[in-house]
C-alpha positions as CSV (number, residue, x, y, z in Angstrom):
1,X,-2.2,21.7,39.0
2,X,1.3,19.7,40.0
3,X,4.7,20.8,40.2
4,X,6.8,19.1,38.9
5,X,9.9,18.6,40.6
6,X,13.4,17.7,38.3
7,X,16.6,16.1,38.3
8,X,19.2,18.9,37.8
9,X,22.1,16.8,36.9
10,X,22.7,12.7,36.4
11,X,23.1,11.4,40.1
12,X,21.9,8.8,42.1
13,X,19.3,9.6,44.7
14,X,21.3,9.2,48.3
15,X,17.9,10.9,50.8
16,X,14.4,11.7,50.7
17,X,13.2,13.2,53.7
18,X,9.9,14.3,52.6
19,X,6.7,11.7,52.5
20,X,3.8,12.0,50.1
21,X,0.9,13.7,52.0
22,X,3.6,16.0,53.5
23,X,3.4,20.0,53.4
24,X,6.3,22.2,52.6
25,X,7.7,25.3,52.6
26,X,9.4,26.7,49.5
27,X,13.2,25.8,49.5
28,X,12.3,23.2,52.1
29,X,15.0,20.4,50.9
30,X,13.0,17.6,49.7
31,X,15.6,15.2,49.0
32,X,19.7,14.6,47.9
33,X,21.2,13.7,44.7
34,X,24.9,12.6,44.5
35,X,27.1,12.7,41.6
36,X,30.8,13.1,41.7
37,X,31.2,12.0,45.4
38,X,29.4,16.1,46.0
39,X,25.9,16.3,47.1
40,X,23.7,18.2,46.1
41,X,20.4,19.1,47.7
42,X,16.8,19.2,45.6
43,X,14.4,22.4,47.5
44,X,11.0,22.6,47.3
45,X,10.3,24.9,44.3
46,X,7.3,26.2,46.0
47,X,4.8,26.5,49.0
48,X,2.7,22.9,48.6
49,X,2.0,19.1,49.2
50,X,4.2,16.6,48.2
51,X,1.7,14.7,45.9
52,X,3.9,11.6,44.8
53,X,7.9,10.8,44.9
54,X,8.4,8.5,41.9
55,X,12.0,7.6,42.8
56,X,13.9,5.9,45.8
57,X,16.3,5.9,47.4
58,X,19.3,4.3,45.6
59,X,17.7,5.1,42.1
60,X,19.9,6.8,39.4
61,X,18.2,10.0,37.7
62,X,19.3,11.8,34.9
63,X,19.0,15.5,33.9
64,X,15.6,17.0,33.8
65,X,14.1,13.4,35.2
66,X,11.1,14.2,37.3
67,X,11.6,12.8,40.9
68,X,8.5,14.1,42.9
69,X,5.2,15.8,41.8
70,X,3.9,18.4,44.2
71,X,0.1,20.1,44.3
C-alpha cells in the first residue's frame, strides 16, 4: 500500500533530493518547500521506497497536494 506524502502549506518546491527507486529512513528529508522566503523541509513519514515524485522542482503546491508516493 503507498504513502502518500503531502504538501503542508502553499509553496513552491525549491529541492528534491530523493530519486524514485530510492530507500529511506523515516524523517529522512525528502525534499524542500519555500513559502514566505522560509524553508521548510518535507521528512519521510515512514521507513520505505520512494515509489513516484509527482512534482519538480520549481512547481507550486498547495496545502494537502500530494508530492511523492512512497511503498
Amino acid at each position: 500500500m503507498a504513502t502518500n506524502v503531502m504538501a503542508p502549506m502553499t509553496g513552491k518546491i525549491v529541492r528534491i533530493n530523493v530519486e524514485p527507486g530510492e530507500t529511506v529512513a523515516e524523517d529522512f528529508e525528502i525534499l524542500v518547500i519555500e513559502a514566505m522566503k522560509m524553508e521548510t523541509p518535507i521528512y519521510a513519514p515512514c521507513d520505505g521506497m520512494i515509489e513516484k515524485i509527482l512534482k519538480k522542482v520549481g512547481d507550486e503546491v498547495e496545502e494537502d497536494d500530494v508530492i511523492a508516493l512512497m511503498a
